[in-house]
C-alpha positions as CSV (number, residue, x, y, z in Angstrom):
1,X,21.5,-11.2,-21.2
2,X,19.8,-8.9,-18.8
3,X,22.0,-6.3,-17.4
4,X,21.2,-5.7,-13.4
5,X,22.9,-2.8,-11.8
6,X,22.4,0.0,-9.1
7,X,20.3,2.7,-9.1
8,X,21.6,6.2,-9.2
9,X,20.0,9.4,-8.9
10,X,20.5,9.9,-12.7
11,X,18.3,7.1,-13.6
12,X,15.1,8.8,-11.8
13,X,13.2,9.5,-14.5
14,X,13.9,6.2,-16.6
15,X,13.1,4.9,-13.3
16,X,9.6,6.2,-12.5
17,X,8.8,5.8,-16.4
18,X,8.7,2.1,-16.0
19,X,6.9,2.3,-12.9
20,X,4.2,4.6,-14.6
21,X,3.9,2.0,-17.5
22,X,4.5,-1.1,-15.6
23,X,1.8,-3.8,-14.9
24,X,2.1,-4.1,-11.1
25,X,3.9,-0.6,-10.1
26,X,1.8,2.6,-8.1
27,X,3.0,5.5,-6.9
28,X,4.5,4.5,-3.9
29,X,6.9,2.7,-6.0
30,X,8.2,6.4,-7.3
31,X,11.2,7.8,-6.4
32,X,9.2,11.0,-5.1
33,X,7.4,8.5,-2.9
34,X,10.1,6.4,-1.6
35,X,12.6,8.9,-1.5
36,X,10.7,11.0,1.4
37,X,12.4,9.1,3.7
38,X,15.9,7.9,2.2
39,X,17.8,9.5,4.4
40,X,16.7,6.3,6.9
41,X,17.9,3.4,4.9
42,X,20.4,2.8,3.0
43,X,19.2,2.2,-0.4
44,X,20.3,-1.2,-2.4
45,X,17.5,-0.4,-5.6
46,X,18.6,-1.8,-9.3
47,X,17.5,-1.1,-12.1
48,X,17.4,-4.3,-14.9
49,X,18.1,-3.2,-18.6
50,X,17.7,-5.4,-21.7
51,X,19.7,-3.8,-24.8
52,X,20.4,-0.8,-23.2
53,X,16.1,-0.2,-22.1
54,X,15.0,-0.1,-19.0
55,X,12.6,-3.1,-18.2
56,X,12.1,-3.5,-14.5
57,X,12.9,-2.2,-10.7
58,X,13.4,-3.3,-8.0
59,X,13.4,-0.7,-4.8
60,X,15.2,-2.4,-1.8
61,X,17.2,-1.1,1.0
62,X,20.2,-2.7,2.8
63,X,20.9,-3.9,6.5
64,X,23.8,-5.1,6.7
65,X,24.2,-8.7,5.1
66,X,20.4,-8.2,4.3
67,X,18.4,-6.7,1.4
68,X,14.9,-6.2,1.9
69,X,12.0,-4.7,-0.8
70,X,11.6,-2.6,0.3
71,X,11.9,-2.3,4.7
72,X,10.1,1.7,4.0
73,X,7.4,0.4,2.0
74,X,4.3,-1.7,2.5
75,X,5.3,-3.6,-0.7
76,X,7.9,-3.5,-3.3
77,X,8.8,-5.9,-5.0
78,X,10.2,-6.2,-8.8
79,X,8.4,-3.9,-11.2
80,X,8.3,-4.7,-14.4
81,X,7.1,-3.8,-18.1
82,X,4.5,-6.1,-20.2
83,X,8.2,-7.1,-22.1
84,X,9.7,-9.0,-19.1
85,X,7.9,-12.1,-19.5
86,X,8.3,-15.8,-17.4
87,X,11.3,-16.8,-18.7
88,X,13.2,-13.5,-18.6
89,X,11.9,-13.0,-14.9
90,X,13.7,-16.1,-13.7
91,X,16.9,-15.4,-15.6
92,X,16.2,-11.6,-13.7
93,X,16.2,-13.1,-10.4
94,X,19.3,-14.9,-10.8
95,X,21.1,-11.9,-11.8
96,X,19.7,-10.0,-8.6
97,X,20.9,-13.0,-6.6
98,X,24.6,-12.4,-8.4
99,X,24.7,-9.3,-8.1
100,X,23.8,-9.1,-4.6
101,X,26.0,-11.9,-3.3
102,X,29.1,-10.0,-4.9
103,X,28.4,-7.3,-3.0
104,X,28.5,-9.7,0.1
105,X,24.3,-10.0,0.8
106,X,24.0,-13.4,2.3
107,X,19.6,-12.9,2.7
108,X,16.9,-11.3,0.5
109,X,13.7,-10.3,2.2
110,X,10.9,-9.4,-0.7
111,X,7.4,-8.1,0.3
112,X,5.5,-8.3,-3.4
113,X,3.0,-6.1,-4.7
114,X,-0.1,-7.9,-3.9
115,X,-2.1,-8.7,-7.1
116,X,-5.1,-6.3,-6.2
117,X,-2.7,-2.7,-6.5
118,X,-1.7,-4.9,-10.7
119,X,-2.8,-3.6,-13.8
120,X,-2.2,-6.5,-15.3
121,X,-1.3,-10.1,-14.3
122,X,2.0,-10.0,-13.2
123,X,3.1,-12.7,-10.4
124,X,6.3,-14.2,-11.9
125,X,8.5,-13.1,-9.6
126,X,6.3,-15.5,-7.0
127,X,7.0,-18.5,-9.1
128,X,10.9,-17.2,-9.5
129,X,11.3,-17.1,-5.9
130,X,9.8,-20.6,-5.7
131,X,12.2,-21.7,-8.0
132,X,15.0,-20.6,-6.4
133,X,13.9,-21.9,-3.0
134,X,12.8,-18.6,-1.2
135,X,10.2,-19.3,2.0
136,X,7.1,-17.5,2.6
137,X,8.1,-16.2,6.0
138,X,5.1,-14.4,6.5
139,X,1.5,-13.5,5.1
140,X,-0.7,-10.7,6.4
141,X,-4.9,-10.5,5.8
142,X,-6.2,-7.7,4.1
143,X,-9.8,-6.7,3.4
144,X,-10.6,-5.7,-0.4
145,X,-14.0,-4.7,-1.6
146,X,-14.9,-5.9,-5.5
147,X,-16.6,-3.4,-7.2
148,X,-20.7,-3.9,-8.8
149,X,-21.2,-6.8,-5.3
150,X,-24.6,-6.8,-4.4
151,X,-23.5,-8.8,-1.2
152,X,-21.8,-5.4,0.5
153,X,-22.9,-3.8,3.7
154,X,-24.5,-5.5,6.3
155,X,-27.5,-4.6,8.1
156,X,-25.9,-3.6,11.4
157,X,-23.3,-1.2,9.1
158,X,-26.6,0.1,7.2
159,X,-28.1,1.0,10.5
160,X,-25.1,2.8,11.1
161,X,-25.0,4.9,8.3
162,X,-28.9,6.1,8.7
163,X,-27.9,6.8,12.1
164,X,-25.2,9.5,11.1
165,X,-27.3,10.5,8.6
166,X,-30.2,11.5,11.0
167,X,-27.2,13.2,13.1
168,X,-26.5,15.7,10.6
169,X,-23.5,14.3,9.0
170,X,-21.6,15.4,6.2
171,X,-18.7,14.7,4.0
172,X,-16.4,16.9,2.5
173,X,-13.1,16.7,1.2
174,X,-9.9,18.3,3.6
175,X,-7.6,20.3,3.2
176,X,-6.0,20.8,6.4
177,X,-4.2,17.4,7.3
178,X,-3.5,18.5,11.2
179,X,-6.6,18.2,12.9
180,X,-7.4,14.8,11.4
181,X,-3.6,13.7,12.0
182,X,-3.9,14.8,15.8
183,X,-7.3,12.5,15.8
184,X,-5.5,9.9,14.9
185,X,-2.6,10.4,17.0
186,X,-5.1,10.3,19.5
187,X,-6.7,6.8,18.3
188,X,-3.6,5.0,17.9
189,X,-2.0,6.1,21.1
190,X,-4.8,4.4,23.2
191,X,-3.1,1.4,21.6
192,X,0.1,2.0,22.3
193,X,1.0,2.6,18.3
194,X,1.9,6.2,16.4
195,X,1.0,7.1,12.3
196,X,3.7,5.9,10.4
197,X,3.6,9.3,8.3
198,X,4.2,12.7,10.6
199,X,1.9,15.6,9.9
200,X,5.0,16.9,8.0
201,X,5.5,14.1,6.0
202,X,2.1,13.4,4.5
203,X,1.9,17.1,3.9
204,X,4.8,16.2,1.7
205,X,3.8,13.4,0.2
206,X,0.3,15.0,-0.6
207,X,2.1,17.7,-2.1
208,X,3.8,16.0,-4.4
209,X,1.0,13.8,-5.2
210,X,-1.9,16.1,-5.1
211,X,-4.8,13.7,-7.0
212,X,-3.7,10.6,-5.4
213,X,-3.2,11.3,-2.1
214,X,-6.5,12.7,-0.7
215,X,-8.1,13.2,2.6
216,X,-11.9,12.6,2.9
217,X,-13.9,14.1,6.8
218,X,-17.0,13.5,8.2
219,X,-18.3,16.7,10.2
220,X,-21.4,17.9,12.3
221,X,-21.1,21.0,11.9
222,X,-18.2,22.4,12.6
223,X,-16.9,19.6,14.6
224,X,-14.7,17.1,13.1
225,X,-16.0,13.3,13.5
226,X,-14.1,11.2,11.2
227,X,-11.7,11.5,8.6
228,X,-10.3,8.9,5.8
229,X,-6.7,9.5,3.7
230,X,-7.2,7.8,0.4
231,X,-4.6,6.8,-1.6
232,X,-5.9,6.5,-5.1
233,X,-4.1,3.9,-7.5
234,X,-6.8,4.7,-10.5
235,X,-7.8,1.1,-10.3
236,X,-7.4,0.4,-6.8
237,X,-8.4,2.8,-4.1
238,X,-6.6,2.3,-0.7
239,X,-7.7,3.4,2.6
240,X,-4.4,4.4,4.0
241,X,-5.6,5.7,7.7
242,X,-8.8,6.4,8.8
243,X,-10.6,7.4,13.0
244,X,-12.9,8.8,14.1
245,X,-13.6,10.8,17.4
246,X,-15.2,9.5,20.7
247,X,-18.5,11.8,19.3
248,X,-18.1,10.4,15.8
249,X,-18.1,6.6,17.2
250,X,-20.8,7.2,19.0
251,X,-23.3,8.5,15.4
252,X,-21.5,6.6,13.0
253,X,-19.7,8.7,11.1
254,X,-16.6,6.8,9.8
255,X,-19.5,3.7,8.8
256,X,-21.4,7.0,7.0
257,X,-18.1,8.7,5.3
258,X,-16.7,5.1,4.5
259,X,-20.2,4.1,2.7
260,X,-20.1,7.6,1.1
261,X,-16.8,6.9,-0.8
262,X,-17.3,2.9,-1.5
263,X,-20.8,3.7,-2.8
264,X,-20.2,7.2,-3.8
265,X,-17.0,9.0,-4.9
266,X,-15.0,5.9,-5.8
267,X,-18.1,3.9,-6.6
268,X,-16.2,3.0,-10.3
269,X,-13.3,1.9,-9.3
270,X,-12.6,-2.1,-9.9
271,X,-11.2,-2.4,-6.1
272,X,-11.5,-0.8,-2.4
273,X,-8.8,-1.5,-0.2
274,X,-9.1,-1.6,4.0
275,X,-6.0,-2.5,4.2
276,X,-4.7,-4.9,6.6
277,X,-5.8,-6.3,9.9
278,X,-2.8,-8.7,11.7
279,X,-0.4,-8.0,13.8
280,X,2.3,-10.0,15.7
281,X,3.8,-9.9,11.7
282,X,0.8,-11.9,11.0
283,X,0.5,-13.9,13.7
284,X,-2.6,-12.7,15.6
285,X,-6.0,-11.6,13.7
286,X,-7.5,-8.3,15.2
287,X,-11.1,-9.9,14.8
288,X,-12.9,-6.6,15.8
289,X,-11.0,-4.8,13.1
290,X,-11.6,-7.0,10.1
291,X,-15.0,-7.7,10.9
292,X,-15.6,-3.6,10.9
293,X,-14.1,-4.5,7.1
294,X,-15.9,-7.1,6.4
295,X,-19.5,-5.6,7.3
296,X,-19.1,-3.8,4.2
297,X,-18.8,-6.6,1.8
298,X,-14.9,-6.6,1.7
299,X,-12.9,-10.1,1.9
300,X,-9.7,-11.4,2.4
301,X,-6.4,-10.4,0.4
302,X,-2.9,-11.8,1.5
303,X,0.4,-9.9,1.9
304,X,3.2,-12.0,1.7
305,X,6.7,-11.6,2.6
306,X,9.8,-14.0,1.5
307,X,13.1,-14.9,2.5
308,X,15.8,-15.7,0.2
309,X,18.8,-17.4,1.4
310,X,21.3,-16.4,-0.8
């Protein structure tokens, strides 16, 4: 019988092992990742063992009568080793549902890892949930590029491109996250919105994960036009923010530093990520947005989120 119990601070290392060797975890599933921030939610994470080894995680915070995986994270979601297979993922689900309800959780909200960020196959939590009677509550469109298709950037995002280039643009990799932070300050507060991550805290987080979390500019010179934070998976590559200024709209120099790394630095890797393009918790479709994505060959992925009525 799986054993499901709380995390604790001395399981951190067991923890992130199975995360490291897992087939659907990345690095935002790490306790260095998810802990930048713990002092905002109260943390309800388990850890499943079978014969005394650790075999999954799940992160999750609590709200009262309500767990979610994980309310600080884009996804979470249970990650497990190649071991935990169908059958043991359903009796793993019913043991979470146990243990929660004895600690008085009467609702499970569970945002899975969506199957682009998965090493391997690894959707048997969906088909748990659906057997237990969980409701997709809400889905979210993302924009993923495939690597080696021929199909990719349209002509109007082509133009684009030979247009920076004839500007002067260049591409470099940064090293100073504040003046592409306070450019997209700037962007996002023309729509009312603010980054997720202070200038403090992706400092932080790109300090403690140096080769993952990388920040990509476009610049004329000395001037600043655009400016992309990657957040590299190995075989998915995530566009985690990216702006540009009012002079880098105007030559195209996000369309010229955004073709650089699709066709260029991450030009191997299986996936590209845009990330995604809903809001109103999926209600509304920004259409200028995902058709920016979409120019360069990228195509819809879902995010789902579940409620489980325990």
């Amino acid at each position: 019988m799986l054993n499901v119990r709380r995390y604790t601070p001395a399981d951190e290392a067991r923890w992130n092992a199975v995360v490291a060797q897992s087939r659907n975890g990345t690095f935002l599933h790490s306790r260095a990742y998810m802990d930048y921030h713990a002092d905002r939610f109260t943390d309800a994470s388990l850890v499943l063992e079978d014969g005394g080894e650790v075999v999954a995680v799940l992160a999750a915070n609590r709200d009262g009568n309500t767990v979610c995986s994980h309310a600080g994270l884009t996804y979470g979601g249970l990650v497990a080793l190649h071991s935990l297979r169908a059958e043991r993922t359903l009796e793993a689900f019913e043991r979470i549902g146990e243990h929660y309800r004895c600690e008085g959780i009467s609702r499970f909200v569970y945002k899975p890892v969506p199957h682009v960020f998965h090493t391997l196959p690894a959707e048997e939590d969906l088909y748990a949930l659906h057997r237990l009677g969980a409701s997709l509550t809400r889905r979210d469109l993302s924009s993923v590029l495939a690597w080696g298709d021929s199909r990719a950037m349209n002509t109007m995002r082509r133009r684009a491109v030979a247009k920076a280039r004839t500007a002067g643009v260049a591409t470099r990799t940064g090293t100073d996250m504040a003046p592409f932070h306070a450019m997209l300050a700037d962007v996002l507060l023309r729509h009312d919105a603010t980054p997720t991550h202070s200038l403090a805290e992706l400092d932080l987080l790109r300090s403690r994960f140096p080769g993952q979390i990388v920040l990509h500019e476009a610049y004329r010179g000395d001037e600043l036009l655009a400016g992309v934070v990657i957040y590299d998976f190995g075989h998915t590559v995530h566009s985690q923010y990216l702006a540009a200024s009012a002079a880098g709209r105007a030559c195209g120099a996000l369309s010229f530093l955004l073709a650089e790394l699709v066709g260029g630095v991450y030009a191997q890797r299986p996936r590209f990520s845009f990330g995604i393009s809903t809001e109103d918790e999926g209600k509304v479709l920004n259409a200028g947005l995902v058709a920016q994505k979409e120019s360069f060959g990228a195509r819809a992925v879902v995010h789902d989120r579940y409620e489980w009525v325990l």
